[in-house]
N, C-alpha and C positions, 0 to 999 in steps of 0.2 A: 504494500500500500504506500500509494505515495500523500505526504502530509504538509501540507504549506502553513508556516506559523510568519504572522508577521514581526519586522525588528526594527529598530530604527539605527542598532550599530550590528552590523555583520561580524559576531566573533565564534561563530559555529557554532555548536551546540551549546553552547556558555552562553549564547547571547537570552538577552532576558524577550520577551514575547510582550509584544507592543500591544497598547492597549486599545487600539483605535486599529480596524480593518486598509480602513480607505488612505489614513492618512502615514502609514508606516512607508517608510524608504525604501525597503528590502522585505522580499518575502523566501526566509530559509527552506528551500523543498528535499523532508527526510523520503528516502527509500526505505521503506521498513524491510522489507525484501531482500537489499543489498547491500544495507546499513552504511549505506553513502549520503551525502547530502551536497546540495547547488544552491547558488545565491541567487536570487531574480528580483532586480529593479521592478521597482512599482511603476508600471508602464501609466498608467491614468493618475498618476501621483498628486496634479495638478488638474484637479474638475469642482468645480461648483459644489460648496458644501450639499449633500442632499443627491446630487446626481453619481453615484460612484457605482463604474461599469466594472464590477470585479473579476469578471473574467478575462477582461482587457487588463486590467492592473496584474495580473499574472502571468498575460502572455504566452507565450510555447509551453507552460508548467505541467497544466493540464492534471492538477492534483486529485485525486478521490476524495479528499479531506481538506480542514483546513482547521486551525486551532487557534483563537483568537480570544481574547477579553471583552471587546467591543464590539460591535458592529450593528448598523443600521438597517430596521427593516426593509427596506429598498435593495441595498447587497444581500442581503442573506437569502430573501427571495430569489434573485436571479441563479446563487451560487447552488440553493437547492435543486430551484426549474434544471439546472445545467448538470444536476449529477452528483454534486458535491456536496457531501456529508459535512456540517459546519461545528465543531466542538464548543465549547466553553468553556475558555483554558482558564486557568488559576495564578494567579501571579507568583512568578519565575523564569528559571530557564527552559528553554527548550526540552534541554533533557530532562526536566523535570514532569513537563506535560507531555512529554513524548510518552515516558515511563506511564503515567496514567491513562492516554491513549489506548499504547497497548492491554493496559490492564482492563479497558472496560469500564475505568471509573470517572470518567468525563463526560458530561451529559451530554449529550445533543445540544443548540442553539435551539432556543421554541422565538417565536415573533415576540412573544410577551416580554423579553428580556432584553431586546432590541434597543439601540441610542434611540430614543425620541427626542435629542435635541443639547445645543449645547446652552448651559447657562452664563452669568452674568462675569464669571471667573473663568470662560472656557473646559468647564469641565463638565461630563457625559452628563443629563440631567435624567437618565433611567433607575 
């Protein structure tokens, strides 16, 4: 399985998993399979708060997963329509929610937990 965590500094598996889908720099793609992993620029990095084309921000990735903090009901929509199983990562490393990935102990994304917006400090208001 291939699994896309978003980062905002590229340090491999060490890197912490960003909290915002749309707005991360880098998206880490693990191979569970081959226990490798690739760095992928955030191809729509710069779009209109609200409009964020996730499968375009990922590019050639083409992940079966993805494992994120944040993300907006608008993304997470499209990244299901497309295939893509969307986690609920927990704040850490990669290989931290990698490890709970495989374990089975990371929920699924539902809509209800989705950003609805950002507040008066920039920060997620879900």
């Amino acid at each position: 399985m291939k699994i896309a965590f978003p980062t905002q500094e590229e340090n491999g598996l060490s890197s912490q998993v960003y909290t915002h889908f749309g707005s991360a720099e880098t998206f880490l793609i693990v191979d569970t399979e081959t226990n490798t992993f690739t760095a992928q620029s955030n191809r729509n990095l710069n779009h209109q708060h609200g409009h964020c084309q996730p499968l375009v921000a990922l590019g050639t990735a083409k992940p079966d997963a993805v494992a994120v903090a944040g993300i907006g009901r608008g993304a997470l929509m499209q990244l299901v329509n497309g295939g893509v199983k969307v986690y609920r990562a927990v704040e850490g490393t990669i290989t931290d929610n990698l490890a709970l990935v495989t374990q089975g102990k990371l929920s699924e994304f539902s809509p209800d937990h989705t950003c609805a917006g950002h507040g008066p400090d920039g920060g997620c208001a879900h």
